[in-house]
VMD Tcl script that draws the C-alpha trace (Angstrom):
set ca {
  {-87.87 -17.08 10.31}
  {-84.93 -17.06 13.34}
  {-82.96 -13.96 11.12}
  {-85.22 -11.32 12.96}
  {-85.06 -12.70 16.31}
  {-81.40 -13.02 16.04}
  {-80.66 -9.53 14.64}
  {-82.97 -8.23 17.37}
  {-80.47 -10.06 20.16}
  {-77.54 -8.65 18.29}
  {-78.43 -5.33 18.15}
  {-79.67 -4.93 21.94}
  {-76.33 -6.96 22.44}
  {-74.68 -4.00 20.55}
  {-76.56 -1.36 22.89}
  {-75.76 -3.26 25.92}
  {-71.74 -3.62 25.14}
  {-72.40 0.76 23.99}
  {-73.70 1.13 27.52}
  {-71.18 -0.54 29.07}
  {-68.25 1.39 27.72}
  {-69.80 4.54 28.60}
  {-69.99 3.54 32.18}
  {-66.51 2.52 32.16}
  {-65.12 5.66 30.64}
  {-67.58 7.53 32.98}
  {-65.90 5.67 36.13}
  {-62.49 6.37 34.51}
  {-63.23 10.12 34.15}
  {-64.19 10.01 37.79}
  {-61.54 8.27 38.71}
  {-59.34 10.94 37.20}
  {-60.83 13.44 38.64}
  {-61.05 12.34 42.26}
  {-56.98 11.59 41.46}
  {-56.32 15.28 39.98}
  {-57.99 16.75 42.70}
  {-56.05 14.58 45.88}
  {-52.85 16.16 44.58}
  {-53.86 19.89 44.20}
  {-53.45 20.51 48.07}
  {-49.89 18.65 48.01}
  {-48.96 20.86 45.02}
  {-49.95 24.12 46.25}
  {-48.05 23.51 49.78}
  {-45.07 21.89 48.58}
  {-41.50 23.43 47.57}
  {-41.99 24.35 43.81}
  {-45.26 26.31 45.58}
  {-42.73 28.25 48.17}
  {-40.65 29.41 45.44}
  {-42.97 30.68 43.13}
  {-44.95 32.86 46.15}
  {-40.61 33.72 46.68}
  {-40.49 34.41 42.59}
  {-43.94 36.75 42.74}
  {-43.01 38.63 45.84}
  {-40.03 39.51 44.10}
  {-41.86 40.90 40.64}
  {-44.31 43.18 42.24}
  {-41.45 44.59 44.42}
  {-38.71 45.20 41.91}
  {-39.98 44.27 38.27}
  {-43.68 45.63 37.71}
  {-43.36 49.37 39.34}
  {-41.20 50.66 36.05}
  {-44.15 49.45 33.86}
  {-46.72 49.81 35.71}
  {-47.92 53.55 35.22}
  {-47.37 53.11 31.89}
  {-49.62 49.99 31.67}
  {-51.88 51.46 33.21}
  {-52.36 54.40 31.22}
  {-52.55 52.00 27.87}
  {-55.67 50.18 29.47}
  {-57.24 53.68 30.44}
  {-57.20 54.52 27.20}
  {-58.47 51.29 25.69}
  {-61.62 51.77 28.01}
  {-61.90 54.55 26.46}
  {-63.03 53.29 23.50}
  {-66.23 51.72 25.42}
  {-69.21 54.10 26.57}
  {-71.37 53.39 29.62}
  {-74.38 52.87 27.15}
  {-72.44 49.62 24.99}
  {-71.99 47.65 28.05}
  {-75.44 48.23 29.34}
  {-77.10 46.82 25.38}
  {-74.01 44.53 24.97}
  {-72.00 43.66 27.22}
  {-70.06 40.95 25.40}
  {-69.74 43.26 22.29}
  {-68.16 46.24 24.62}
  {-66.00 42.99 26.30}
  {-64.83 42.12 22.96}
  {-63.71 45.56 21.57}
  {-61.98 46.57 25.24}
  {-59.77 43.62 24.14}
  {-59.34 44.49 20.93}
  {-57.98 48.60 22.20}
  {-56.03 47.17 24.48}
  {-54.11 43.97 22.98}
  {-53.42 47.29 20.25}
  {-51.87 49.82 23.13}
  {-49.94 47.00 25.00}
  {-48.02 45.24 22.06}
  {-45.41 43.37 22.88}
  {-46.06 39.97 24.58}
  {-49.66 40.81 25.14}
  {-49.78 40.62 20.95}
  {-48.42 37.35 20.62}
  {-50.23 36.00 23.89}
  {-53.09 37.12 21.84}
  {-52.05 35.25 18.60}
  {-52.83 31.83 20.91}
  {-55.96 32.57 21.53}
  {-56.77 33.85 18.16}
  {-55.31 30.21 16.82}
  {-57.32 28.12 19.76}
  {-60.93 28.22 19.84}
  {-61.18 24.95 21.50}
  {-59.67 26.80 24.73}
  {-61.53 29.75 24.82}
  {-64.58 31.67 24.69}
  {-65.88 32.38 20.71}
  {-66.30 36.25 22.05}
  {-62.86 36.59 23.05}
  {-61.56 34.47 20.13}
  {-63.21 36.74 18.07}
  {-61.38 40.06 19.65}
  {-57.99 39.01 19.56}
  {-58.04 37.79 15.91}
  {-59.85 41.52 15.38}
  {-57.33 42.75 17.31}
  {-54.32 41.08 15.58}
  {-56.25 41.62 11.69}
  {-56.66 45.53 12.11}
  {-54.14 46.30 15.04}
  {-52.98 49.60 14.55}
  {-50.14 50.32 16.83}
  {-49.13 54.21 17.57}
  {-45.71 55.26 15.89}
  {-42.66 56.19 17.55}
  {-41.94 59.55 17.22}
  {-39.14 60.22 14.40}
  {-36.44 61.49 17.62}
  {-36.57 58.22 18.84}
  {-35.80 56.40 15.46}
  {-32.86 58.97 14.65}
  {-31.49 58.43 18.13}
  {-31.50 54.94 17.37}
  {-29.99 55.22 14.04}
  {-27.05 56.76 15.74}
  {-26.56 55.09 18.61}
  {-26.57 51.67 16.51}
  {-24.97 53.02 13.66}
  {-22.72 55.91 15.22}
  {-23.98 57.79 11.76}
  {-26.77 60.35 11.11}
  {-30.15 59.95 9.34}
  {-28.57 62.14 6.80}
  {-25.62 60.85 6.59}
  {-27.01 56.98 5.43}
  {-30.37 58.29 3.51}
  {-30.87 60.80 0.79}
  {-34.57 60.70 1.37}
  {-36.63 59.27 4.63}
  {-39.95 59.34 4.74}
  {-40.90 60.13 8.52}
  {-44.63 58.79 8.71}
  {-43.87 54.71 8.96}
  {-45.47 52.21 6.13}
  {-46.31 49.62 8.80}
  {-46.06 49.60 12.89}
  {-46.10 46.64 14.71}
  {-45.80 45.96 18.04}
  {-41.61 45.50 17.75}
  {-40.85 47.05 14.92}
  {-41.92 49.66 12.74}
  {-40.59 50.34 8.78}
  {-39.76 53.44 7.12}
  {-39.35 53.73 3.04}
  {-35.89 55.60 2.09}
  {-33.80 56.10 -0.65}
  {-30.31 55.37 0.47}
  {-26.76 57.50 -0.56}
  {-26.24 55.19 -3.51}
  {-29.51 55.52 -4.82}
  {-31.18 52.51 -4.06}
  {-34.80 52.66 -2.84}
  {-34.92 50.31 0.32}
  {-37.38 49.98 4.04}
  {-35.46 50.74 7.05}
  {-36.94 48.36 10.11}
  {-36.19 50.05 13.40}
  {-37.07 48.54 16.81}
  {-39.10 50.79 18.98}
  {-38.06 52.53 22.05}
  {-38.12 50.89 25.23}
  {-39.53 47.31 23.99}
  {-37.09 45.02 25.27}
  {-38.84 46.15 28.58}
  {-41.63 45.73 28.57}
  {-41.22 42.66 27.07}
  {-39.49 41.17 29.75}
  {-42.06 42.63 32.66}
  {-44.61 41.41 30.20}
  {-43.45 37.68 29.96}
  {-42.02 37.97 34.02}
  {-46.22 38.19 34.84}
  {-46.74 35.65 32.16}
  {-44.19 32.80 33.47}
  {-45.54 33.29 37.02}
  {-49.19 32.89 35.85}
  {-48.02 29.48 33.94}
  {-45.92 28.46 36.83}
  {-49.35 28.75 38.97}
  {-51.55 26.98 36.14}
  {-48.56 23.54 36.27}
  {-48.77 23.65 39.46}
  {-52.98 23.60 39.68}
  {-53.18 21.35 36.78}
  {-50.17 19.03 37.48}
  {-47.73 17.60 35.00}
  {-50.27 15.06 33.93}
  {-52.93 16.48 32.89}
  {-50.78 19.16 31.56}
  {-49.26 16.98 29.21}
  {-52.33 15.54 28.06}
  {-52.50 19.16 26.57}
  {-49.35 20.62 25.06}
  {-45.91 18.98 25.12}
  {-43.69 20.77 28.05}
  {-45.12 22.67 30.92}
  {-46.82 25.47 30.12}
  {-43.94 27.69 32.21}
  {-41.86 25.83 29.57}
  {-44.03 27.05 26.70}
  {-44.23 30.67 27.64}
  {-40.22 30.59 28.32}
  {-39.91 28.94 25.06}
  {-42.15 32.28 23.21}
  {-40.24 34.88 25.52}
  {-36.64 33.45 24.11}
  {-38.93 33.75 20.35}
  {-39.94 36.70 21.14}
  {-36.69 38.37 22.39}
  {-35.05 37.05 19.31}
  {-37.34 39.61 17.36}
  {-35.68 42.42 18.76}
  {-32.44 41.68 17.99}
  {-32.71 42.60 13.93}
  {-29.73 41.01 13.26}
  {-30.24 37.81 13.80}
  {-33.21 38.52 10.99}
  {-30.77 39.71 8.40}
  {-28.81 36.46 9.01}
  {-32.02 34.87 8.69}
  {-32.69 36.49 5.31}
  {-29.29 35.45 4.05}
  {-29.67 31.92 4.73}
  {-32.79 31.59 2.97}
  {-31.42 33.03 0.01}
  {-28.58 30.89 0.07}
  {-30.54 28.14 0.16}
  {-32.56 29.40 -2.80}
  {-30.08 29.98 -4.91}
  {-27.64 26.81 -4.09}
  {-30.39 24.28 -2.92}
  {-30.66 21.28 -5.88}
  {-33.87 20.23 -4.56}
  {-35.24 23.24 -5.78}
  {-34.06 23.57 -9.34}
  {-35.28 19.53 -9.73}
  {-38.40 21.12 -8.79}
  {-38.12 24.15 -11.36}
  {-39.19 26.36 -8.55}
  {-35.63 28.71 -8.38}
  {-37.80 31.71 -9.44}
  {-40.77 31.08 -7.14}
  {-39.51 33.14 -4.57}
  {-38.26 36.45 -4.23}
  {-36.07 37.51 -0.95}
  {-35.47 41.26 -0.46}
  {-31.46 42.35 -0.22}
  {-30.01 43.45 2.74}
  {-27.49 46.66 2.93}
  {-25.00 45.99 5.65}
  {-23.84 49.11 5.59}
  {-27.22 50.46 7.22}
  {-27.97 47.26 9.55}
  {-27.15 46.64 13.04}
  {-28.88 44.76 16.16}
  {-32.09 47.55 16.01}
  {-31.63 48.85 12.22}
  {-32.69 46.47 9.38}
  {-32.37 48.55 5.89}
  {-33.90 45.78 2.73}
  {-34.54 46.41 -0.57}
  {-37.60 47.84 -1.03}
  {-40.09 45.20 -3.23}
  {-43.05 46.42 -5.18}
  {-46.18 44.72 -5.61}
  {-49.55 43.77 -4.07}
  {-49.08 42.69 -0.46}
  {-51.26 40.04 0.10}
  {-53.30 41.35 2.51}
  {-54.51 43.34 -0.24}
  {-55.55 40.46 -2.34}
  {-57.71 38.91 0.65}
  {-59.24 42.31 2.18}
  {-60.78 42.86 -1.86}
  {-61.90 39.38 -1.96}
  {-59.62 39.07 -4.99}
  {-61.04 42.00 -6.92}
  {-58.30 43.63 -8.76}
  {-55.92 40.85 -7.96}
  {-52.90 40.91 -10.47}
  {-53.31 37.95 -13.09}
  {-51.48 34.63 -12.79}
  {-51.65 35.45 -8.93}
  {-52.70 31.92 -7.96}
  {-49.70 30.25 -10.10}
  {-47.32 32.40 -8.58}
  {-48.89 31.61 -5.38}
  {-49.04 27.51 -5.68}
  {-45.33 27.67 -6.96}
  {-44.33 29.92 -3.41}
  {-46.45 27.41 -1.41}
  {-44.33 24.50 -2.50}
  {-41.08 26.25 -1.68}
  {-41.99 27.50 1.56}
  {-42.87 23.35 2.19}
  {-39.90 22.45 0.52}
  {-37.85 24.64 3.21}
  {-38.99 22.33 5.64}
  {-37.47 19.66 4.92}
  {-34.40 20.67 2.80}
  {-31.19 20.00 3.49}
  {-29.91 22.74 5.33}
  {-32.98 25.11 4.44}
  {-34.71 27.38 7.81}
  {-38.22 27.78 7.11}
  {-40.11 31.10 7.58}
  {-42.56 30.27 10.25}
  {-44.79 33.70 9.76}
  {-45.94 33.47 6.35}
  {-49.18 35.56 6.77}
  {-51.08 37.70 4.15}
  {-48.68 40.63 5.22}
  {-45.20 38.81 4.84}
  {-46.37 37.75 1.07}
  {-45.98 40.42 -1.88}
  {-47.16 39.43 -5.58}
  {-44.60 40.75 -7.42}
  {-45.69 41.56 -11.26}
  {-43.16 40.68 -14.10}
  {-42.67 42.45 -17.43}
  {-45.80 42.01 -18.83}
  {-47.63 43.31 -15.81}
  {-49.07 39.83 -14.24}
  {-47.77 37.76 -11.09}
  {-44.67 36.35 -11.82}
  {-43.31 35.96 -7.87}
  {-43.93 36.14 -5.01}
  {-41.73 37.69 -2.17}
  {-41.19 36.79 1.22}
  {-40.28 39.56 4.14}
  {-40.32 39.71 7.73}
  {-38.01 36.71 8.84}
  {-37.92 37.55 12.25}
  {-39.85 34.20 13.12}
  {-37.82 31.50 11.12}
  {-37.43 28.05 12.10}
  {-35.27 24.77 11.61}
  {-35.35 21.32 12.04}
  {-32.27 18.47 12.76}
  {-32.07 15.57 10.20}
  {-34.18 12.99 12.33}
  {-36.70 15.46 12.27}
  {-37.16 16.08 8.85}
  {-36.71 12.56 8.03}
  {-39.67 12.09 10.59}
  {-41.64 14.63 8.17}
  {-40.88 12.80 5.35}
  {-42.40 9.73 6.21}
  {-45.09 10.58 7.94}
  {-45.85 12.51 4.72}
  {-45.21 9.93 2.09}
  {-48.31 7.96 4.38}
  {-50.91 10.35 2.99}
  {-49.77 10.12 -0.45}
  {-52.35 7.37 -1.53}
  {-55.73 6.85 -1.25}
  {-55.88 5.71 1.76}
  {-53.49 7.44 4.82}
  {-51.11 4.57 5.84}
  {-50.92 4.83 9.97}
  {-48.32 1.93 10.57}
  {-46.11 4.38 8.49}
  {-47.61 7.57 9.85}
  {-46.60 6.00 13.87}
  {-43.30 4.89 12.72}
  {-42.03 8.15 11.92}
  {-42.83 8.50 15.35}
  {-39.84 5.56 16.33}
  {-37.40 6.96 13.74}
  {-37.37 10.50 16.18}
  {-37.28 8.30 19.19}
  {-34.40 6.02 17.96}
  {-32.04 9.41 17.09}
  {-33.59 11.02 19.92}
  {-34.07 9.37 22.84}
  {-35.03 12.45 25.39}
  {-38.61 13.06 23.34}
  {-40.08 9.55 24.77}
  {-39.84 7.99 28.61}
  {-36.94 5.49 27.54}
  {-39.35 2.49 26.47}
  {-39.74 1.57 22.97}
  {-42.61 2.36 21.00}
  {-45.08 -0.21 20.25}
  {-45.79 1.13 17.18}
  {-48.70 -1.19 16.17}
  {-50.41 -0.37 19.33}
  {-49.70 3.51 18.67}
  {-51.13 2.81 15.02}
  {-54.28 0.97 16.09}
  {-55.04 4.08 18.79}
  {-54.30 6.33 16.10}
  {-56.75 5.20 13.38}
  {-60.01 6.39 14.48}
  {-58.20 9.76 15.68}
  {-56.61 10.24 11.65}
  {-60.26 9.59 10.34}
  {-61.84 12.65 12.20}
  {-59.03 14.57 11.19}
  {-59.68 13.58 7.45}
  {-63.03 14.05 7.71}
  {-62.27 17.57 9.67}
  {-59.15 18.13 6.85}
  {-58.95 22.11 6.55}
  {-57.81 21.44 3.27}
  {-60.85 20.08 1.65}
  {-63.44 22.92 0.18}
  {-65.18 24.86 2.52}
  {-63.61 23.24 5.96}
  {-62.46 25.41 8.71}
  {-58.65 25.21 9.32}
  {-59.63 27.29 12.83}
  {-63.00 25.12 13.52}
  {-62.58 24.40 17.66}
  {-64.16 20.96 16.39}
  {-60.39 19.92 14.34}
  {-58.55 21.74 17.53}
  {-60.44 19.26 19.87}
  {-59.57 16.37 17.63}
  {-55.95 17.17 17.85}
  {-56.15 17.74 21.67}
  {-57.11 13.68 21.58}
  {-54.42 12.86 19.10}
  {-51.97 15.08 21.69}
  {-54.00 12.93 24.39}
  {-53.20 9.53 22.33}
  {-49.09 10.39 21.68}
  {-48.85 11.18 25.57}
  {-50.34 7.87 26.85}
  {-47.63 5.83 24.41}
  {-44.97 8.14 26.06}
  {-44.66 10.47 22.80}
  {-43.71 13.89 23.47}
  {-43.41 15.89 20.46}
  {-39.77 18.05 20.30}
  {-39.66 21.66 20.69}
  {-38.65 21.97 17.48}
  {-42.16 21.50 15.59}
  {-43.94 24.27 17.75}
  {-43.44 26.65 14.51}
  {-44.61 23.93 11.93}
  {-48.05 24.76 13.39}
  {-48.25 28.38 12.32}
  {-46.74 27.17 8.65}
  {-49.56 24.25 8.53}
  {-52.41 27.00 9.13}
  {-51.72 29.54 7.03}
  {-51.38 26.85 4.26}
  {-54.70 25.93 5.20}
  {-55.95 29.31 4.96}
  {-54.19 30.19 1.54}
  {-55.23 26.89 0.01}
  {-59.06 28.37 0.86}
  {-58.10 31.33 -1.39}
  {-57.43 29.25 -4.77}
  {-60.34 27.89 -7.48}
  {-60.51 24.30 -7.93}
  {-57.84 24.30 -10.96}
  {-55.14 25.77 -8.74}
  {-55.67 23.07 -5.76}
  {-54.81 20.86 -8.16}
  {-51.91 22.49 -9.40}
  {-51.34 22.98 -5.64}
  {-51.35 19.35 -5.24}
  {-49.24 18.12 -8.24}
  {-46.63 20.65 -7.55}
  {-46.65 19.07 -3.58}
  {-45.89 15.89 -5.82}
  {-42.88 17.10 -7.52}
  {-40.99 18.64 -4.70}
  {-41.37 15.82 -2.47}
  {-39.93 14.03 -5.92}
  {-37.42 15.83 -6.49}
  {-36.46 16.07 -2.63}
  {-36.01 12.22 -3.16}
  {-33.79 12.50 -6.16}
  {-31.73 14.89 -4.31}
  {-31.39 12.95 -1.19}
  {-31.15 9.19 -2.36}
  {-29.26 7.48 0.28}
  {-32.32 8.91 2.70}
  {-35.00 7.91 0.46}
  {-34.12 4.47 0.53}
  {-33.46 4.38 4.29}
  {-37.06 6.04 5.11}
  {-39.40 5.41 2.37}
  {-41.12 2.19 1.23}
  {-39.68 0.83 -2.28}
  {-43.41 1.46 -3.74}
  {-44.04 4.88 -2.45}
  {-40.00 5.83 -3.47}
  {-41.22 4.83 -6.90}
  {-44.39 6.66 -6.96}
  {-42.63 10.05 -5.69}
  {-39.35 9.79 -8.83}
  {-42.22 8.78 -11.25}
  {-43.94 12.34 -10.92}
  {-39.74 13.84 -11.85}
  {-40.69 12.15 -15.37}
  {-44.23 12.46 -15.98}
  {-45.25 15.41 -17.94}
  {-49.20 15.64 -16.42}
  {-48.38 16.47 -13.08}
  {-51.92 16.77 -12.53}
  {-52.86 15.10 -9.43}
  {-56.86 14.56 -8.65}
  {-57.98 15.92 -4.96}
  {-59.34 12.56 -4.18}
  {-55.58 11.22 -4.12}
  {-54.23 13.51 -2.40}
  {-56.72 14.64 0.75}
  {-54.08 16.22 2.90}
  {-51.87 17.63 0.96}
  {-48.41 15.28 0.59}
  {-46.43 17.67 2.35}
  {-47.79 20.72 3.92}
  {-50.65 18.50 5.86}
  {-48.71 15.91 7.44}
  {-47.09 18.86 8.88}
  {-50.44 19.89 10.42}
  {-51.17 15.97 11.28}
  {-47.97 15.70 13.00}
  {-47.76 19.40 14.78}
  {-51.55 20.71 15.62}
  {-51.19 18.98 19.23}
  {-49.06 21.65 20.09}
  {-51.84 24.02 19.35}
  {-51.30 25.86 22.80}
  {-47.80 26.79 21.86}
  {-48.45 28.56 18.28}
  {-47.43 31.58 20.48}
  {-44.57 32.13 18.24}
  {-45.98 34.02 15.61}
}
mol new
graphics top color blue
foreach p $ca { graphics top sphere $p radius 0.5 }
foreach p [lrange $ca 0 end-1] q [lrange $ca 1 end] { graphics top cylinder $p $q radius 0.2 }
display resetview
């Protein structure tokens, strides 16, 4: 008779203690507010202010005017493209496409300044999101003429076109907004791309990121180093200086040929990899040194079905055994991570994958090109991957483990925290409800939304979360983002037989990554999960069910651990 009474008190007591918090989090907000907005007016008077009006007055006198006519003529021609009569029916439509002509005719920085927006819905407008990731899907940059790539060719070389190339074709296979490739047929015979940097792009580069750094000095300053970091991990002058040095690094094509090399090295030395059985996964074009140089890249030319073919037919026509191929290059580009003394191609779009056929016609590899954007991590940080990995390789994520991969990076580097040690069972306990949305968000379950701005907003509050227990994720993991979302994306391309496979090969590598690196194991994994991971070395059904593995053992904690620095995927 007193059960309904009492259930009745309970649940207005429930209601009350609901109302309660959301008056205190309400006065908190306020609070923060009121406190943000006292310190505006000190910031915008104060030194770092003087210099940066110093810094501007400076650009607009001596920087912009060499670009500036030229700029100017690539946005009259992107309006262009817009009639009186669009903006008047739609005006965000004709907003949208502007955008899109114009991220094409101004390259450079404004391309990869676009590639953030594209990746952060969360922070902007769905219109505008929409136009850049147009822009950066069907971007179709205008060659350089052929005088300008000879003139290049011998200035870097000191040779001739003729004198390096039997054949050349003139019209280029792909323009970008750096680079643009030519297919050739070289002295000796071999058929090989030659990548040549276009004219004039180290430039307008630098005017283009000059504006850029000003506009994020501006935004710290307006925002303050707070609320900034609530955001992104560095000041966002910090981020755009860390894209411009990114950036910049494209244009010099020989540190991508070194790139290349080391990647094959790794392939064909690493041990993790042949435990894995995964030596031919991945194919890595040749480079001709002969016909290379700081703007001149000359490759072996690879034949197959780009992968940007395979996703613009919605699969139609796909060569066979494309998914296996596909799984097998998946778990060496997360094995590349992690290994040893492996960098890790931090682009790996549609366009940088090639399904290679075999002798009998199907999929047998796939190839990797473009390393401009590569990436590597020091040993505390890939023992930090590892396990905050090995916590999502159950049933249940483990978050104890998950936060103290956290306090291994802290202990062997001390300048990512504020000097105090991590309470790591706090950290865990304000992680848990924050690592159930992003389960229940997981881009890699069927039919979720790696670029949703819901999971962005969720990892914003895990950013939030790290920040308030003096976390501040290293520089280092700003490309792990890119690598985590086009997993995502891929892993959407494959039936439910090949997530699995997907999945079970995850298993093994992180197995045989153990077996290869024993005295490591030990030190960072948990006797039980040590055992799980060499178990899967000698088990012969690697199959490994989707409700064990949610977020992927490898590839996902990547995500977990890097999506707060969603405002820095610049480097793409």
């Amino acid at each position: 008779m007193l059960s309904w009474p009492y259930e009745k008190a309970v649940s207005a007591q429930e209601r009350l203690n609901g109302a309660v918090k959301q008056v205190h989090s309400a006065i908190g907000t306020a609070w923060g507010v009121a406190s943000w907005a006292s310190g505006v007016p000190g910031r915008l008077l104060g030194k770092e202010a003087a210099w940066l009006a110093a810094d501007t007055a400076k650009f607009v006198v001596a920087d912009l005017p060499p670009v500036l006519v030229g700029r100017t003529a690539d946005l009259s021609r992107a309006l262009l493209h817009v009639s009186l009569t669009d903006v008047l029916h739609d005006p965000k439509g004709s907003a949208a496409l502007a955008t899109h002509k114009a991220l094409d005719l101004l390259g450079g920085g404004f391309v990869k300044m676009a590639q953030v927006v594209a990746h952060s819905p969360a922070l902007f407008p769905e219109p505008f999101v929409r136009a850049c990731r147009g822009s950066l899907a069907q971007a179709v940059t205008p060659p350089a003429p052929m005088d300008d790539v000879e003139r290049i060719l011998l200035e870097d070389l000191g040779l001739k076109l003729s004198d390096l190339f039997e054949s050349f074709d003139p019209k280029p296979i792909a323009a970008a907004s750096i680079a643009q490739v030519h297919a050739a047929r070289l002295r000796s015979g071999e058929l090989c791309v030659v990548k040549v940097v276009r004219p004039h792009v180290r430039e307008r580069l630098s005017a283009d990121f000059a504006a850029a750094t000003l506009f994020a000095r501006l935004a710290d300053l307006v925002l303050g180093e707070d609320l900034v970091l609530q955001m992104v991990s560095a000041s966002l002058a910090g981020c755009v200086e860390e894209l411009r040095t990114a950036v910049m690094a494209e244009c010099d094509l020989s540190v991508e040929r070194q790139n290349i090399e080391d990647f094959r090295h790794w392939l064909d030395t690493s041990v993790t990899v042949r435990r894995a059985r995964l030596q031919k996964a991945v194919k890595v074009p040749r480079t001709f040194s002969g016909a290379s140089a700081s703007r001149v890249l000359t490759m072996e030319r690879i034949e197959g079905v780009p992968f940007s073919d395979i996703c613009a037919n919605h699969q139609q026509d796909a060569p066979e055994n494309w998914q296996n191929a596909l799984t097998s290059a998946l778990s060496v580009a997360a094995l590349s991570v992690i290994d040893g003394t492996a960098i890790f191609h931090a682009d790996l779009h549609c366009g940088n994958m090639i399904a290679v056929p075999g002798l009998s016609g199907g999929c047998e590899q796939v190839a990797f090109i473009d390393f401009g954007c590569c990436g590597k991590l020091p040993a505390p940080l890939r023992g930090t991957l590892l396990m905050q990995a090995s916590a999502f390789a159950g049933s249940r994520p483990d978050v104890r483990q998950f936060c103290e991969g956290f306090a291994h990076a802290l202990q062997r580097i001390p300048e990512l925290g504020t000097g105090e040690v991590l309470d790591v069972d706090a950290l865990a306990e304000d992680m848990k409800p924050v690592l159930r949305e992003l389960q229940r968000l997981n881009p890699f379950r069927g039919r979720s939304d790696p670029m949703s701005p819901a999971l962005h907003m969720e990892l914003f509050r895990l950013q939030g979360v790290l920040c308030r227990h003096g976390v501040q994720l290293p520089r280092e993991f700003a490309l792990l983002i890119k690598t985590g979302c086009f997993g995502a994306l891929y892993f959407s391309l494959l039936d439910e037989q090949h997530r699995r496979r997907l999945f079970s090969q995850l298993m093994v590598a992180g197995a045989a990554y153990a077996a290869s690196n024993p005295k490591d194991a030990k030190q960072l994994l948990r006797p039980a999960k040590l055992a799980a991971l060499l178990a899967a070395l000698h088990t012969s059904d690697r199959s490994v069910t989707l409700d064990r593995m949610k977020p992927l053992m490898l590839v996902a904690a990547c995500i977990a651990v890097t999506v707060p620095l969603v405002a820095r995927q610049m480097q793409m």
